[in-house]
C-alpha atoms as one frame of an Amber mdcrd trajectory, in Angstrom:
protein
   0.000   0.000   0.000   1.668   3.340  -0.652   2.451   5.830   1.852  -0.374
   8.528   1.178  -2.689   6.123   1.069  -1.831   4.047   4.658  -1.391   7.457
   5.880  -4.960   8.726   5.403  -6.117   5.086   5.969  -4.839   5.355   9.454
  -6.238   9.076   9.846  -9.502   7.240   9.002  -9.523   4.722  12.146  -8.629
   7.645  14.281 -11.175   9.921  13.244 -14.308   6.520  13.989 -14.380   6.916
  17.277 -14.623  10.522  18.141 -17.426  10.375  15.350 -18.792   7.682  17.893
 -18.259   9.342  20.711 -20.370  12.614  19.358 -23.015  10.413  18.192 -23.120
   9.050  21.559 -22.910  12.597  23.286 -25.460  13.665  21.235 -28.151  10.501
  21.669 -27.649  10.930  25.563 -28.236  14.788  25.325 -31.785  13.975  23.341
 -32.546  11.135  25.858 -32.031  13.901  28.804 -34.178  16.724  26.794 -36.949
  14.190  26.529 -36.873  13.274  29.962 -36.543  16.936  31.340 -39.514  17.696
  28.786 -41.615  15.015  29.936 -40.933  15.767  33.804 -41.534  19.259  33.259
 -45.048  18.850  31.532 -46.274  16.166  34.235 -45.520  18.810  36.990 -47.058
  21.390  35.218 -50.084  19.295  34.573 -50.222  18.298  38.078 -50.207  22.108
  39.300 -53.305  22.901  36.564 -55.497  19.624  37.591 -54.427  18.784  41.271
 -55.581  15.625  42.546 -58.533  15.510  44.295 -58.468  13.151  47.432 -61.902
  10.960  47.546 -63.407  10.916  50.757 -63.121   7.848  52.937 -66.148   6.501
  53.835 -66.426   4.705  56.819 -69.461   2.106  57.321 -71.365   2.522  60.544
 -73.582   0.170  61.956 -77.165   1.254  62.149 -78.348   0.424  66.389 -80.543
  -2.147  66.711 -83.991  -1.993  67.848 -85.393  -3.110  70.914 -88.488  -3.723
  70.026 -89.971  -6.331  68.752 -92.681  -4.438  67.120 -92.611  -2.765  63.405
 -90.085   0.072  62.542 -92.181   3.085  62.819 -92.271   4.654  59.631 -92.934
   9.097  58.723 -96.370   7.653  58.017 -96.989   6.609  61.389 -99.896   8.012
  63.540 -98.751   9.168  66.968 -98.727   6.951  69.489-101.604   7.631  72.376
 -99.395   6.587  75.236 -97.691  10.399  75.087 -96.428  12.049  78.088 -99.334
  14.133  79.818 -98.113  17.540  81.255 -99.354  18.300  85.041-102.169  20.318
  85.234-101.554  23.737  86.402-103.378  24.897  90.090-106.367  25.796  90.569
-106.597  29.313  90.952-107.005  31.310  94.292-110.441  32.152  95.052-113.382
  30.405  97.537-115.099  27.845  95.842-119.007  26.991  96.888-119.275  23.628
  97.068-122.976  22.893  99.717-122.118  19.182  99.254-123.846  17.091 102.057
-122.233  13.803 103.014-124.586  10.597 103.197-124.240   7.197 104.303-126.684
   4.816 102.914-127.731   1.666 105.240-126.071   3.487 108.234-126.777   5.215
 111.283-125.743   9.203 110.357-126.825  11.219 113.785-124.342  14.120 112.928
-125.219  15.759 109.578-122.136  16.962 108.095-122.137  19.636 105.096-118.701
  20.926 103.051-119.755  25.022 102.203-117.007  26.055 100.790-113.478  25.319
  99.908-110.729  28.389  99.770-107.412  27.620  97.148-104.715  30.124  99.287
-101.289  29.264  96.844 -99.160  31.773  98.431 -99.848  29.382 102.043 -99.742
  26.257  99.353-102.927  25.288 101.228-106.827  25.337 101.210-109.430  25.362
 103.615-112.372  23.315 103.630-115.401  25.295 105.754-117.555  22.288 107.569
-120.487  22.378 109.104-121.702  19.515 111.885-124.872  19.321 113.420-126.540
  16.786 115.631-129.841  15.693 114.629-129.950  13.569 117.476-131.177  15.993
 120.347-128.470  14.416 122.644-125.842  16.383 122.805-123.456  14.320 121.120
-119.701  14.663 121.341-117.527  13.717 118.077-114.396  13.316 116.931-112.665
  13.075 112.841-111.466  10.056 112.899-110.589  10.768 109.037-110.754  13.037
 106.860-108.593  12.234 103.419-108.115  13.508 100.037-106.729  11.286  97.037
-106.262  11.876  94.001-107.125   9.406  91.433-104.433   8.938  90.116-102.698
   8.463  93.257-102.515   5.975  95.920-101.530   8.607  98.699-104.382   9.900
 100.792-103.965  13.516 102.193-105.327  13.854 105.616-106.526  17.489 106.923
-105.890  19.098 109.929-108.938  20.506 112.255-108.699  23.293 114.567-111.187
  21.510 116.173-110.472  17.857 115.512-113.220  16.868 118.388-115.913  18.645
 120.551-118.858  18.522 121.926-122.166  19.584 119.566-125.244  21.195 120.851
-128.735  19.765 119.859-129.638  21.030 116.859-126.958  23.650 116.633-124.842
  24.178 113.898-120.737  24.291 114.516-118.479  25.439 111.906-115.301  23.481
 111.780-112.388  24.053 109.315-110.023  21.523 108.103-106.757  22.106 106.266
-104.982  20.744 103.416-101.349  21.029 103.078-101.395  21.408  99.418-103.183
  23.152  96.079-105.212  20.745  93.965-104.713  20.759  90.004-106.735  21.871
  87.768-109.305  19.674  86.157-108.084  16.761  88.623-110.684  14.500  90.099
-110.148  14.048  93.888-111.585  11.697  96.377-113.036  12.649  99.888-112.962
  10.114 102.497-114.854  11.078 105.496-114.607   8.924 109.087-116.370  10.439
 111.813-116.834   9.153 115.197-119.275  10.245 118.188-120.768   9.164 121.473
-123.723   9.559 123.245-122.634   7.289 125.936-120.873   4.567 123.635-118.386
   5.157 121.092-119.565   4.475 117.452-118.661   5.578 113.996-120.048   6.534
 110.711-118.468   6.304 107.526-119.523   8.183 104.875-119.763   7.196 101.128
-116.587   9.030  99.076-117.128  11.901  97.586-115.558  12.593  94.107-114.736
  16.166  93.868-113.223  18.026  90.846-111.659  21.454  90.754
């Protein structure tokens, strides 16, 4: 081979692989654009449309019923067994009441009559105005053995208090005894008088009286 020619034969090798080595340079440098390019557009997707998180949704349990009845539904008519409000007081004022106790199939020699019953709320009281008379024309003494207000809703009986709980009546003359309650009855509540009332015209006896069903 002649010189010239193994000269630039040998230039030729040389020059291959720095050709390679820009090709190479240059491939990488594309590669990396892309990539940058790529990165860059993702991010500035992701700033324009953010993610939205989705809620978590956590299952409850719904609580059982303890009834063994049907699930009321919005159709439902209300049920009767509601919760009744306490009647309010009865108002102060006297009441007239000429209410005169009997007792059937029983000896009654002292006729008692209620007149009048006063409602005092600022005392939280009222008074019931009595009067006893002996029918008898003996003189007879007596004595309240009771004297009771329930309620009828209520077991409790409510005794009064007398400021003359027992005497001595004149034949045929009227005495006007007063008995106390501790308390105001409630409006439009049924009450029921019990009435016990012993005397003596030489032996002790009794009558009792048939209830009375009073309603302020």
């Amino acid at each position: 081979m002649p010189n010239d020619d193994r000269q630039q034969y040998q230039e030729t090798v040389r020059e291959r692989p720095r050709r390679n080595g820009w090709k190479v340079a240059t491939l990488v440098l594309f590669i990396s654009t892309v990539v940058f390019a790529t990165t860059t557009l993702l991010a500035y997707n992701h700033i324009i449309n953010p993610l939205v998180a989705k809620p978590t949704l956590i299952a409850t349990q719904a609580p059982q019923q303890t009834t063994t009845g049907p699930a009321p539904t919005s159709a439902s008519a209300p049920s009767s067994m509601s919760t009744v409000q306490p009647s309010a007081p009865v108002a102060d004022g006297v009441i007239q009441e000429n209410i005169t106790l009997t007792c059937n199939g029983c000896n009654d020699p002292i006729r008692v009559t209620i007149n009048t019953v006063q409602i005092d709320n600022a005392n939280g009281r009222m008074i019931w105005d009595n009067t006893l008379k002996d029918v008898t024309g003996g003189n007879l003494g007596y004595s309240f053995n009771e004297y009771n207000l329930q309620a009828n809703a209520s077991q409790t009986q409510i005794p009064a208090t007398f400021s003359q709980a027992n005497s001595n009546l004149v034949s045929n003359v009227p005495a006007d005894i007063q008995g106390i309650f501790a308390f105001v009855p409630s409006h439009n509540v049924t009450y029921t008088l019990i009435v016990i009332l012993g005397w003596s015209n030489g032996n002790p006896a009794s009558t009792t009286f048939d209830p009375v069903k009073i309603t302020f």
